[in-house]
Every structure is written in structure tokens, then in C-alpha cells.
C-alpha positions in Angstrom: -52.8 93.7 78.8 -51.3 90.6 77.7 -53.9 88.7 76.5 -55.3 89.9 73.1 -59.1 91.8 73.1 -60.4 88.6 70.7 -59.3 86.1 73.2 -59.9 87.5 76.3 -63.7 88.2 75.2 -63.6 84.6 74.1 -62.4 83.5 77.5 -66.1 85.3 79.0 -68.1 83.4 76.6 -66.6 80.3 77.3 -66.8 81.1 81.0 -70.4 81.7 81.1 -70.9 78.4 79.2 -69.1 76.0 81.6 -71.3 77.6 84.3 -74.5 75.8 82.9 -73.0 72.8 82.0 -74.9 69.9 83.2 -72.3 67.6 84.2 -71.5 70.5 86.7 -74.8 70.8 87.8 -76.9 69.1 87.5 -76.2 65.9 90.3 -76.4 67.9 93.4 -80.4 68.7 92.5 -81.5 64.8 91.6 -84.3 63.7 93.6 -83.1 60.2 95.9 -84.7 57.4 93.8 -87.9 56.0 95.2 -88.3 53.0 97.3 -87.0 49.8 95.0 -89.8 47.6 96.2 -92.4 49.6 95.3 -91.5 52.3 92.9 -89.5 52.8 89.4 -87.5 55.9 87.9 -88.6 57.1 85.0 -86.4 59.7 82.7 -87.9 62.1 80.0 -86.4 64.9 78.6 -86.1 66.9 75.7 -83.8 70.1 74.6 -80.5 71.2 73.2 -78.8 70.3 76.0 -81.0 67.0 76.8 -78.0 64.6 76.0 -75.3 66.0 78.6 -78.3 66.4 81.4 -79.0 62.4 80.5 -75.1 62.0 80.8 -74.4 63.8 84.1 -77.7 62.0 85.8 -77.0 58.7 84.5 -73.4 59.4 85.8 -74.8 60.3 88.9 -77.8 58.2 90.0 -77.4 54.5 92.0 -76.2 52.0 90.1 -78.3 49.7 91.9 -81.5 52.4 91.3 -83.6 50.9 88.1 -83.8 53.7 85.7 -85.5 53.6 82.0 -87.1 56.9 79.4 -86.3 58.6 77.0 -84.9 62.2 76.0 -85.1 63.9 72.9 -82.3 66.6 71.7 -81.3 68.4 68.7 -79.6 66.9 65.9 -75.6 66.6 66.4 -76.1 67.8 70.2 -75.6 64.2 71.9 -72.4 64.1 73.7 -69.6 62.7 71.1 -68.1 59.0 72.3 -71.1 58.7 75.2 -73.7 55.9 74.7 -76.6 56.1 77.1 -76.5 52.7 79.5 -80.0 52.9 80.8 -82.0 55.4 78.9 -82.7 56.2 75.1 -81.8 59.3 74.1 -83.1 60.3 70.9 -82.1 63.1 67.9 -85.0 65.1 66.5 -84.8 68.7 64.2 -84.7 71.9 65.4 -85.8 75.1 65.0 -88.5 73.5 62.6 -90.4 70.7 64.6 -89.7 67.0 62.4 -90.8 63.7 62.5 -88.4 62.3 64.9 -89.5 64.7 67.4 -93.2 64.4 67.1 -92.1 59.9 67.4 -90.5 60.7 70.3 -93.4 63.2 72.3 -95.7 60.2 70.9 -93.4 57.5 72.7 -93.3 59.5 76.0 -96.4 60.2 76.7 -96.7 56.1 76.1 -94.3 55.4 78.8 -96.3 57.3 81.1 -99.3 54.9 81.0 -99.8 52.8 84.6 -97.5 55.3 86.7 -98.2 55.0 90.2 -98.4 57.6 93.2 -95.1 55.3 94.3 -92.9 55.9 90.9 -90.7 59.0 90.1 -90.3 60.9 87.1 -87.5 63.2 86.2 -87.6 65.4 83.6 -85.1 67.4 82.1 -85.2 70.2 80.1 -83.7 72.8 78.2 -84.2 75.3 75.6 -85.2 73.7 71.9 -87.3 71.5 73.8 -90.7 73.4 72.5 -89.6 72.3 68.6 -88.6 68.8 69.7 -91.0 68.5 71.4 -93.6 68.1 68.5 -96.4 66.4 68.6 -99.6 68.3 67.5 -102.9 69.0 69.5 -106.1 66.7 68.1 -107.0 67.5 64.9 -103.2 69.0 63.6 -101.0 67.8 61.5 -97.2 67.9 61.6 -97.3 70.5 58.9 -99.7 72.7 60.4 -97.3 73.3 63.4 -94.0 73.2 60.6 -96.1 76.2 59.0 -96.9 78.2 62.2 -93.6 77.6 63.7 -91.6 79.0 60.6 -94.0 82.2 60.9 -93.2 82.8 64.1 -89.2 82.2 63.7 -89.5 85.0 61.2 -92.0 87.2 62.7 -90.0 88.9 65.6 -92.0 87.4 68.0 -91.1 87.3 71.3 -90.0 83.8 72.6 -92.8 84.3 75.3 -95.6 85.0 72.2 -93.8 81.8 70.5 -94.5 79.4 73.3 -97.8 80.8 74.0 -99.0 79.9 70.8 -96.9 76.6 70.5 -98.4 75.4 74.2 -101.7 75.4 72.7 -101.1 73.9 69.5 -99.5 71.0 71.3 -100.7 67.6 72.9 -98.0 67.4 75.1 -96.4 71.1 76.5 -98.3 73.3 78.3 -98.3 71.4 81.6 -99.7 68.2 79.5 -97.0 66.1 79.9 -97.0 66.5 83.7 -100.6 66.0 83.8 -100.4 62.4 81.9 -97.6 61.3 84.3 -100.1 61.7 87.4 -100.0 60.7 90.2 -96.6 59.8 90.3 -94.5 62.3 92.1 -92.6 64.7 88.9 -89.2 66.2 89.6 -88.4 68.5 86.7 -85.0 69.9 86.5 -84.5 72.8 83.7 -81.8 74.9 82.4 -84.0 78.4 81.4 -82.5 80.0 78.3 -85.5 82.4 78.5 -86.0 86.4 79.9 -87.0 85.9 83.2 -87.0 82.4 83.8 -90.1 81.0 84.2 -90.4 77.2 83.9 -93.6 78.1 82.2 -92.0 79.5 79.4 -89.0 77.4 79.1 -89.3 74.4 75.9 -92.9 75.6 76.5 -93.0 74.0 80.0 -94.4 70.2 79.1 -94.7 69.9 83.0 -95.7 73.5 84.2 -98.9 74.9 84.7 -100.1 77.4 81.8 -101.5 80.6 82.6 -102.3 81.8 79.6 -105.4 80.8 77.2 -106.2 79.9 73.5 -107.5 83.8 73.1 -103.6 85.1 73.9 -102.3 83.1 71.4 -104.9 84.3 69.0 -104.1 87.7 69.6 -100.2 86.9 68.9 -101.3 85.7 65.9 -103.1 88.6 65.0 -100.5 90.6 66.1 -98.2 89.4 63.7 -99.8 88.7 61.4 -99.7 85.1 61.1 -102.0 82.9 59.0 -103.0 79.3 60.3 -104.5 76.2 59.6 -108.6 76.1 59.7 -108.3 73.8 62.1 -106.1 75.6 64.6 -107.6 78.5 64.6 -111.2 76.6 65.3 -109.5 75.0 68.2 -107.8 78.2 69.7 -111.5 80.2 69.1 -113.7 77.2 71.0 -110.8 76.9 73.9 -110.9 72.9 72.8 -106.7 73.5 73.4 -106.9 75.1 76.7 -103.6 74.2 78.0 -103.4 72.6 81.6 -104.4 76.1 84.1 -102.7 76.5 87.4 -104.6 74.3 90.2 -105.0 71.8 88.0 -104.9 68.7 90.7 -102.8 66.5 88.1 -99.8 68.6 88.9 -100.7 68.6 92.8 -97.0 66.2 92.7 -95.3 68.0 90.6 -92.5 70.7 90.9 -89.9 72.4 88.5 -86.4 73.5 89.8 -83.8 75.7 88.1 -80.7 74.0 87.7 -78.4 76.6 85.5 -79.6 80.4 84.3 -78.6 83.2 82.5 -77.7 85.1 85.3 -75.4 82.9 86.6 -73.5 82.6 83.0 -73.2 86.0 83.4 -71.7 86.0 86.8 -69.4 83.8 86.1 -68.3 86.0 83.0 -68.1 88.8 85.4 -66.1 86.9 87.3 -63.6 85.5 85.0 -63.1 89.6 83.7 -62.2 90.6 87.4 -59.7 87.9 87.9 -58.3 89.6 84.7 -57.9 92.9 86.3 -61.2 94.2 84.6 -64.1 95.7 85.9 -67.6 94.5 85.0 -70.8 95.4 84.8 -73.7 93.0 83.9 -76.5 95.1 82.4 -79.3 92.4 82.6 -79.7 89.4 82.0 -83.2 89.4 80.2 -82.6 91.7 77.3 -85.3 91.2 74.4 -86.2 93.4 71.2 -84.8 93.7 67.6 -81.5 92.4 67.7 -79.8 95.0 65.2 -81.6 97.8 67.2 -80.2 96.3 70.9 -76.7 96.2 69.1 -77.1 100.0 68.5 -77.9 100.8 72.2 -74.6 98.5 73.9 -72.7 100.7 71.2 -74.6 103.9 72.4 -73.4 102.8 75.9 -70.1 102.0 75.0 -68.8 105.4 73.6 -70.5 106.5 76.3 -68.1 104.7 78.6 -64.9 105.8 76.3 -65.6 109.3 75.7 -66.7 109.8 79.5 -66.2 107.6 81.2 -69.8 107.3 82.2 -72.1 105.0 83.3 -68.7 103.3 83.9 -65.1 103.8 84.4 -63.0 102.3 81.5 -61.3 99.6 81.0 -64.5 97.6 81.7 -66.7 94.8 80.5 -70.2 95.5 80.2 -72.1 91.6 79.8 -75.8 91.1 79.3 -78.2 88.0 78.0 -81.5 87.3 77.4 -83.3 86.7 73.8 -83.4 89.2 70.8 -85.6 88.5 67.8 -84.8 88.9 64.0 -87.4 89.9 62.0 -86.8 88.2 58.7 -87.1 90.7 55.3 -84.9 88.1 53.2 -85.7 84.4 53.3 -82.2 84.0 51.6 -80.2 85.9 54.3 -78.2 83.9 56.4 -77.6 85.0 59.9 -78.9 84.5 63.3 -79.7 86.7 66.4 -75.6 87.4 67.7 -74.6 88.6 64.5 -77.4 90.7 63.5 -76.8 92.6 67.3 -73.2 93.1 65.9 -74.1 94.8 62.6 -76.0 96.9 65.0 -73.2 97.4 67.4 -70.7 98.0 64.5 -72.8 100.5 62.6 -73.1 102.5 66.1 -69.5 102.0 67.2 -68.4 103.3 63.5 -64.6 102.5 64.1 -64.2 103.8 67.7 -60.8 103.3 68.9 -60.3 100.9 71.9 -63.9 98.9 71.7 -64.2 95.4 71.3 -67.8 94.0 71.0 -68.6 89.9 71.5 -72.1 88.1 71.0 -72.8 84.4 70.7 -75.5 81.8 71.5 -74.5 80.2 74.9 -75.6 77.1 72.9 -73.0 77.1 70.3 -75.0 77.7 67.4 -76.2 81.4 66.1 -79.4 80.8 64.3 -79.4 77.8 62.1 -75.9 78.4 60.8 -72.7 76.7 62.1 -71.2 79.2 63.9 -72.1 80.8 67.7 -71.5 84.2 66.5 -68.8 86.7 65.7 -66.5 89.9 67.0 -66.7 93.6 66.2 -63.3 95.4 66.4 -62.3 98.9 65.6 -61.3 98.4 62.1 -64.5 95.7 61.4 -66.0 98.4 59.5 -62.7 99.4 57.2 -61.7 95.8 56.6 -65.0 95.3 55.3 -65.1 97.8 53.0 -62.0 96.5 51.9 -63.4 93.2 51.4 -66.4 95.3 49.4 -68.5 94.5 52.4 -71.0 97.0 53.5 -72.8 96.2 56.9 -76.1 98.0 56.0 -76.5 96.1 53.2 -76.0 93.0 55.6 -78.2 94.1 57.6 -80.7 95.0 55.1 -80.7 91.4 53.3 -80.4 89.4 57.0 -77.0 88.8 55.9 -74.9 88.7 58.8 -73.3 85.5 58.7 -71.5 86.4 55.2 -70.3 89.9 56.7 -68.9 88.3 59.5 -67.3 84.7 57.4 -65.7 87.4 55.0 -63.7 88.7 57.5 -62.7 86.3 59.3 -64.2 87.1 62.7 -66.8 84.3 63.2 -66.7 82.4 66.4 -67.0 78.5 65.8 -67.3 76.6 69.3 -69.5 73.5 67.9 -72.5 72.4 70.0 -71.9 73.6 73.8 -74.4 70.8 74.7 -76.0 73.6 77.1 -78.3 76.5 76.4 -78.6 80.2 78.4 -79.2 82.0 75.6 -78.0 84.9 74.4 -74.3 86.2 75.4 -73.0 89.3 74.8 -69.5 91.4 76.3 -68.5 94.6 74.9 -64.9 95.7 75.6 -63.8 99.4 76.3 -60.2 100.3 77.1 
């Protein structure tokens, strides 16, 4: 092999990201604008990848097509040395939902006023878009969602459970913004960074039908454990925030389309190892649970693969996505979701010869922390202990991100300015 295990495995990842990036695309699935004499454009969006969707469709629609909105995206995610020409694109906070975000839900659902069955709305979104997309149901504050949302960050919640319980503590997801830009006709394109896919699910679908009710998210609140708000909780028991049900004739013009996925990330990974010589196997692309324990099962598989050569024939890749959760025991830990699968991975693999293990965020950042993620090599665990690291204490304090900065072996892409999730290649030669 003449390319080193570290880059080779960084080649993957950075395959699977240019695969959902927007300005790739996104143009080929833009509605044709509406009749200039008696309709208008308009543009909303919100996610982490909302500025380079706004870039590639602003690159790509009419010049001569009126176009005016405005998207919403994490902070430091807005394309560097691009200014919007024709629509506002805004920064807001995430994971925790902010100020700027719960402005800019406010401000859309504004522009929606007087819409026509002749005018067009495009909407894109991306994952993040549920936390910048803030703006709380009647009778919330911006605190009571900051409250619930850091619960269920920390909880190990599902992000299915999460946006169930966001949709309903929201005046604006849950098929609501759709509904307030009836009856004009609503093209929403999305890039899922969720299990499955379903628009539904994705930023907590702001323009998809809900079918889930105020009792579900009660029972995921129950489930975990999760205290909130008097007034929340008398909303969720009454059904006063039903979310908008499927049938629901305000969304009779309104459609969703996929525009990049996980699966096809991981394709395109798969495809980059084979033009190496590799063979590779894509496990799934939907891949939830605790993050530390889903490390231990790819290492599980991956001596299985070296000692015999079973399910797979070595050398191979073995890729797979989807969303893990954390489950938070130290506030003060710093980490996020990729490197607390490679402690997993790293304790399982203890050393083995000849495996290489890779896991980022498709969106460039791991968590909350700077970095995407990190590698596992053979001697991760004996350089630690070198460096008087220990991985199970890591692991035990949430501490990934030190275990990984002390050695060297984060991976630090920046913002991607896309979003498919989680990514993850383990090497065995």
C-alpha cells in the first residue's frame, strides 16, 4: 500500500462529504420559478448546511427570476468570502437553541403572510435546523426549550425521541411552517442526517406532516427522565401543541424531496476504497445506540475479520453512519459522539495488529468541540499510556476529546458546510 492507513481513511471521509455537498446537488432538483406575472419565489431555510444550499441555488436559479427569504444556519457555517445577492442568510446557535434563531423562525413565518396559490416557496433544510429553528409554542419561553433541549442532548435520547418532543414544543416545526405558507405551492429540498430518512424527522420537519402526538413526547419525557416547564407539560397533556397530522389540507401543495443522504456518503466512500484496490463493505447506514458500546461491536467485527477472515475477506473497509447518542455522566467532559465510538473501538481492538479505526461527524464538528473526530491505530492504546492516558477513564468522565488531543490523532476539517451524520470506516489488513 502506498498510501499511509491515517490518510487513506481520511480520503473516505472526505469522500463521503463531497457527495452531499450542495453546490453538487442541489441545482438539478430546484423547482422552475413560477410565472413572473403572477407569482414570486420565496427562499427559507434553516440548518448546518443552510448557507452552501442558499449558495448553490442562488448560483443556480434565473437571474431574471425575483427571489427574496431568509435562511438561518449555525454559527461559523456560512460559506467564507460568499455574500448572499438576493436572500438573507442569517447565523443563529446550535446545539442549544439562542436568540438569533428564535428572531429568525419569528421573521419567517412573517414573510409568509399574503402568499398566494401562484407564489413558490423553497425551503431548504439540513440537520441543526430543529435548534435553529427556535421559536417556542404559545405560552414558552426561550428558556423553557434551552432547558429541555440540554436534557435531551445529555439524556441518550434518540434523535427521533428529540424531535418528537421538540415538534411539539415549537410554533414553527412539525409541519407548521408549511401550513403557514399555504396555499402557495412548497418545494422543500433536504439533506437527512437522520436513521432512516424521513423528512419528518429531519430539523424536525418545519414543512412535513407529524405523525406523532403531544402523549409520545410525554412518554419520552418520562422515559428519560426529563423535567419541564409547568407550562409545557400542561400543553403536551391537553394536546393544545398537536403538531400539524398527516391530511392536514394546508400541506395538500406541499412536497419534501431528498437531495443528499447518508447512504449515498457511504457509497461514495465505498467507492473511493475500491478505486484503491480495497474491498468494502457498508454495514448500514442507520446505526443508532450508545456510542462507546457501537464502538465495541465494529471492533468485535473487526478481529473478527483479521483473525478469520470472516464476515469478510481482509484487506477491507467496513463503513457505516447513522446517529449514536452519548449519555452524559460528567458535565465537564469534553467529547462528542465520534470519539466516544473510538474509545469503544479502542478498548475492544486492545492493540490488534493491522486495524485502523476512523469516525467523524460528516459535518465537521464532533459534538460541540472543534474537531470532526479522531483515529484509533494499533499502538493508540500504548502511546496513551505513555502519555498517562487511560481510555476508561476517558470514557468514564465523557472525556474523549482530551484522550484523543493528547495524542495527536484528532481530525480537524473545519465546518463541511453539509451534514450526513455520522461516519465511520474501520481498516483491517
Amino acid at each position: 500500500m502506498t498510501i499511509t492507513p491515517r490518510a487513506l481513511l481520511r480520503q473516505l471521509y472526505d469522500a463521503a462529504v463531497a457527495r452531499a455537498l450542495p453546490n453538487r446537488v442541489l441545482a438539478e432538483h430546484l423547482p422552475p420559478p413560477p410565472d413572473r406575472a403572477r407569482g414570486r419565489t420565496l427562499v427559507l431555510g434553516a440548518g448546518k448546511a443552510g448557507g452552501s444550499m442558499l449558495q448553490a441555488l442562488e448560483a443556480a436559479w434565473p437571474a431574471d427570476a425575483p427571489l427574496s427569504g431568509l435562511v438561518v444556519t449555525r454559527y461559523g457555517h456560512s460559506p467564507v468570502g460568499w455574500q448572499p445577492q438576493r436572500v438573507e442568510l442569517v447565523e443563529a446557535s446550535h446545539p442549544v437553541p439562542g436568540d438569533a434563531g428564535q428572531r429568525a423562525a419569528a421573521r419567517m413565518l412573517e414573510l409568509t403572510r399574503g402568499l398566494s396559490e401562484h407564489d413558490l416557496v423553497v425551503v431548504l433544510i439540513s440537520g441543526g435546523g430543529s435548534a435553529l429553528l427556535s421559536l417556542p409554542a404559545p405560552g414558552l419561553t426561550l428558556e423553557d426549550k434551552r432547558v429541555v433541549s440540554r436534557a435531551l442532548l445529555s439524556s441518550g435520547a434518540t434523535i427521533g425521541e428529540m424531535n418528537c418532543v421538540r415538534k411539539h414544543l415549537s410554533a414553527i416545526k412539525g409541519g407548521r411552517l408549511a401550513a403557514a405558507c399555504a396555499p402557495a405551492r412548497v418545494v422543500t429540498l433536504m439533506i437527512s442526517d437522520v436513521p432512516g430518512d424521513d423528512p419528518a424527522v429531519i430539523a424536525s420537519g418545519p414543512t412535513v406532516a407529524d405523525a406523532t402526538s403531544c402523549a409520545e413526547a410525554l412518554e419520552i419525557l418520562r422515559r428519560y427522565g426529563i423535567s419541564v416547564p409547568d407550562a409545557a407539560r400542561a400543553g403536551l397533556a391537553s394536546g393544545a401543541f398537536e403538531s400539524i397530522m398527516p391530511g392536514d389540507a394546508r400541506l395538500a401543495n406541499s412536497r419534501a424531496e431528498l437531495i443528499a443522504t447518508p447512504q449515498q456518503s457511504l457509497e461514495a466512500a465505498a467507492d473511493a476504497a475500491r478505486a484503491m484496490g480495497l474491498e468494502a463493505h457498508i454495514l448500514s447506514d442507520a446505526i443508532e445506540g450508545e456510542s462507546h458500546v457501537v464502538g465495541r461491536v465494529h471492533a468485535a467485527l473487526a478481529r473478527q475479520i483479521a483473525l478469520r477472515e470472516q464476515p469478510f475477506k481482509r484487506p477491507c473497509v467496513i463503513l457505516s453512519g447513522g446517529e449514536t447518542t452519548v449519555t452524559v455522566h460528567n458535565s465537564e467532559g469534553r467529547g462528542g459522539r465520534a470519539t466516544e465510538f473510538l474509545l469503544g473501538c479502542a478498548l475492544g481492538l486492545q492493540g490488534m495488529p493491522g486495524i485502523y479505526a476512523f469516525a467523524a461527524d460528516t459535518d465537521g464538528i464532533d459534538g460541540m468541540e472543534d474537531n470532526a473526530g479522531a483515529i484509533v491505530m494499533p499502538d493508540t492504546l500504548a502511546r496513551a499510556h505513555a502519555a498517562g492516558q487511560s481510555a476508561t477513564q476517558a470514557l468514564e468522565r465523557n472525556n474523549a476529546y482530551d484522550f484523543f488531543a493528547a495524542l495527536g490523532d484528532l481530525v480537524v476539517t473545519g465546518p463541511t458546510l453539509t451534514n450526513v451524520n455520522d461516519f465511520r470506516a474501520l481498516l483491517i489488513l
